[in-house]
N, C-alpha and C positions, 0 to 999 in steps of 0.2 A: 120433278122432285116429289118424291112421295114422303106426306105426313103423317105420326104414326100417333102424335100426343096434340090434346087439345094446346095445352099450353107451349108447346113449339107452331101451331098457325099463327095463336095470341102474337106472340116473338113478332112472326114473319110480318103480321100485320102494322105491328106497333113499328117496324123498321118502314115498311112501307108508307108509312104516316112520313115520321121523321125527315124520309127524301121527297117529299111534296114539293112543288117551288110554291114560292111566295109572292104576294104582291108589291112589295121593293122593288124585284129584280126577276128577272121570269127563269135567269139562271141559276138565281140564289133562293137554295131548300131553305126551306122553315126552320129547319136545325140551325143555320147558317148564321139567324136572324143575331141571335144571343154567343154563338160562335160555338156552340156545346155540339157539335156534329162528330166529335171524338170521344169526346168526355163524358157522355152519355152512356158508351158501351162500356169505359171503363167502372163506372160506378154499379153498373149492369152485374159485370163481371165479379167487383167490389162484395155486393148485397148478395149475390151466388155463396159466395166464397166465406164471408164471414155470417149471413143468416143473424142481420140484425134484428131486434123484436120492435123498437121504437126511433123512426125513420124522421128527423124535419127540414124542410123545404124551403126555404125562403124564398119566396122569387119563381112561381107556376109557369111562371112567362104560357108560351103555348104547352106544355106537359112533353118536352123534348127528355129533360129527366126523368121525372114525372114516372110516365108511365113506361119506361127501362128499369126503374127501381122498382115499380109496382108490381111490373111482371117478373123482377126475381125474386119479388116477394109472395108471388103466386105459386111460381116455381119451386119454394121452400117452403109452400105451406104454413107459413108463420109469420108472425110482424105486421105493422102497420104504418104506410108514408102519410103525415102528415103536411101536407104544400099548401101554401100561404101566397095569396092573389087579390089583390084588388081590383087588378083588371086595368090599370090605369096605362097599357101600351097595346087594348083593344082596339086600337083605331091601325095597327101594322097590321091588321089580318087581312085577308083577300075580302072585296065589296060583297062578293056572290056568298060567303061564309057569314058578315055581319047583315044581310039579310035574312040568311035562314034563323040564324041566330042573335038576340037582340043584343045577351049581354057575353063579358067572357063568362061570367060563371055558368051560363045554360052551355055552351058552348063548351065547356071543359067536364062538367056532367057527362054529357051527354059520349064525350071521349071515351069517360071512367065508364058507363054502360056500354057500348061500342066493344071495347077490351077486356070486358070481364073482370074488372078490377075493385067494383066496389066494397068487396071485403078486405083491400089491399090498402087503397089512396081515399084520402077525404082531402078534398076543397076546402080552405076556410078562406071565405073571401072578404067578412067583416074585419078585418086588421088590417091596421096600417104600420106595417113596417117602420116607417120614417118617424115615426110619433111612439112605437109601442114595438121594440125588435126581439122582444121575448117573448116567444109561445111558446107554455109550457102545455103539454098534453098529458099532466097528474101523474105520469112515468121519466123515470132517469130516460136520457139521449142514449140512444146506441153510434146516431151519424149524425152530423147536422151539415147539410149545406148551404152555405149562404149565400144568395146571389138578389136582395135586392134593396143593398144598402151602396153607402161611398166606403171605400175601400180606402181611406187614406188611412194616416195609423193612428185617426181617434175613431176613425169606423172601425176597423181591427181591435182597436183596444174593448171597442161599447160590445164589441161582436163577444169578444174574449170577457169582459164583463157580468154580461149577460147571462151567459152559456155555461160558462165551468160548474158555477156550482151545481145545475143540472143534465151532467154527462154522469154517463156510468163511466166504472174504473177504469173501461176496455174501450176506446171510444177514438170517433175522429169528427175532426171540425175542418170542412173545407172550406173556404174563404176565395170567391171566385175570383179572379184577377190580380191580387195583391202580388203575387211573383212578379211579373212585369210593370210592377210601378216601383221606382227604386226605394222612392223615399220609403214605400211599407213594406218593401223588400227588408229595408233594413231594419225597421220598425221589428219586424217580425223575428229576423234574427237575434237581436241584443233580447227581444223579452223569453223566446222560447229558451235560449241560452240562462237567462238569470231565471225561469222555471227548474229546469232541469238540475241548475247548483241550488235550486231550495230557498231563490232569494224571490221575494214578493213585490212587485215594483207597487209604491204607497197608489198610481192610478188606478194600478187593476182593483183596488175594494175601497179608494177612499168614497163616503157614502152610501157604499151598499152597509143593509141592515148587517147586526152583528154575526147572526147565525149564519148569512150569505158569505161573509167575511170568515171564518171559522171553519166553512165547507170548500173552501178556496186552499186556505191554508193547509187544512189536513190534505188535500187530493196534492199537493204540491210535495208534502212531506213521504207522500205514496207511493207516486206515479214516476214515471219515465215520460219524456215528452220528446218527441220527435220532428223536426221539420222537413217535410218533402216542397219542394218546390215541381210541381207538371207543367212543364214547360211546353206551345208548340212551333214547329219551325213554320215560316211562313209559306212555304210549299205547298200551291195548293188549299192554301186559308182563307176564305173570301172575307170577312169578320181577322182582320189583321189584329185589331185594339183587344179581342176576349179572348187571348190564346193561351191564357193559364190559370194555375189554380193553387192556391199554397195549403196544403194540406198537413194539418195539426193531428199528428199518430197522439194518445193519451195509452198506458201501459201500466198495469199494476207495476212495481221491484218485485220482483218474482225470480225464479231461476225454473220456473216452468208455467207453464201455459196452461190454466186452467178451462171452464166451460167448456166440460163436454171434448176435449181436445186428445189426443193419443200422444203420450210422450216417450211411448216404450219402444225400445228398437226392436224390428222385426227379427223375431224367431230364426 
């Protein structure tokens, strides 16, 4: 194989990370561990494609996301992933790895150096998710994934809470697992549906400040809202329980596609 662009090694390297085996299982890659060993390249593809400017991470786990979004964020010269770790499932990594490295956050650095990413991905490993699930980084969301909370449909809801009123108009919220849990399967259906007709369920803003409440309301009277469900078959899925991801499209009403977009039919 002959490589002709630094940031296609970058790729190849970061792939070769990803199929590492771990210490669980000596058959089962690192990707494996969180079950994102698919879902990776599609967000890859995702951040290619749409060239978001303000990226967040919930949930670093090892940088199997991580550092696929970072590198198409390399790749498009713009934007910045912001991923959120405490490090509290540092005790899964290989013994020979938590010797060279004491903590995950040196360890996850030192990735971000490794891949050429530091103008891409920032670590924040001071927050704790479980106590404090909003990190806002002083810019509207372009993506937010979320992966390290409960996914029942009051986690969905704190997740949907949280988060709207700091999404831009053109935006997605994935929410890791919730497809395959019925109960927020369903959860997710009845509230994106009563988004969509313009109706406000009283949980999503009761006791958020007024202004958060008011930036809800308007983006609801605005947007279009979509629900995908990514589903995977279990063919070949070592990580059976992380096999989806319910993913929240957010859309101006519009009847064209603005930023930067071509709406003109060719000549």
């Amino acid at each position: 194989m002959i490589i002709h662009k630094n940031e296609s090694k970058s790729l190849i390297d970061i792939i070769q990370y990803i199929n590492t085996k771990s210490q669980l299982n000596k058959n089962l890659k690192i990707s494996e561990i969180y079950g994102t060993e698919n879902f990776c390249h599609f967000l890859y593809s995702l951040v290619k494609m749409e060239q978001p400017k303000v990226v967040v991470e919930l949930g670093s786990g090892f940088g199997i996301c991580s550092f696929m979004m970072g590198q198409a964020l390399k790749e498009n010269k713009t934007g910045k992933l912001w991923t959120i770790d405490n490090g509290v499932d540092w005790h899964l990594m290989k013994d020979d790895i938590k010797t060279k490295f004491k903590t995950h956050k040196d360890y996850f650095n030192n990735l971000i150096e490794k891949f050429d990413l530091k103008d891409f991905v920032e670590l924040i490993h001071n927050v704790d998710t479980s106590k404090n699930l909003c990190f806002y980084p002083n810019q509207k969301i372009d993506l937010l994934f979320a992966d390290a909370q409960e996914v029942d449909p009051i986690g969905c809801m704190n997740i949907l809470r949280s988060y709207l009123p700091i999404m831009k108009p053109n935006s997605s919220i994935f929410i890791d697992r919730a497809s395959t849990i019925n109960h927020s399967f369903l959860f997710l259906e009845k509230i994106i549906n009563e988004l969509q007709n313009n109706k406000i369920n009283a949980s999503l803003i009761d006791g958020l400040p007024k202004k958060e409440q008011e930036t809800i309301a308007e983006m609801i009277t605005k947007s279009k809202f979509t629900l995908v469900h990514l589903v995977e078959k279990d063919n070949n899925k070592s990580n059976k329980w992380q096999n989806s991801t319910a993913w929240i499209k957010i859309e101006p009403v519009d009847y064209i596609f603005r930023d930067n977009v071509n709406n003109i039919m060719r000549p």
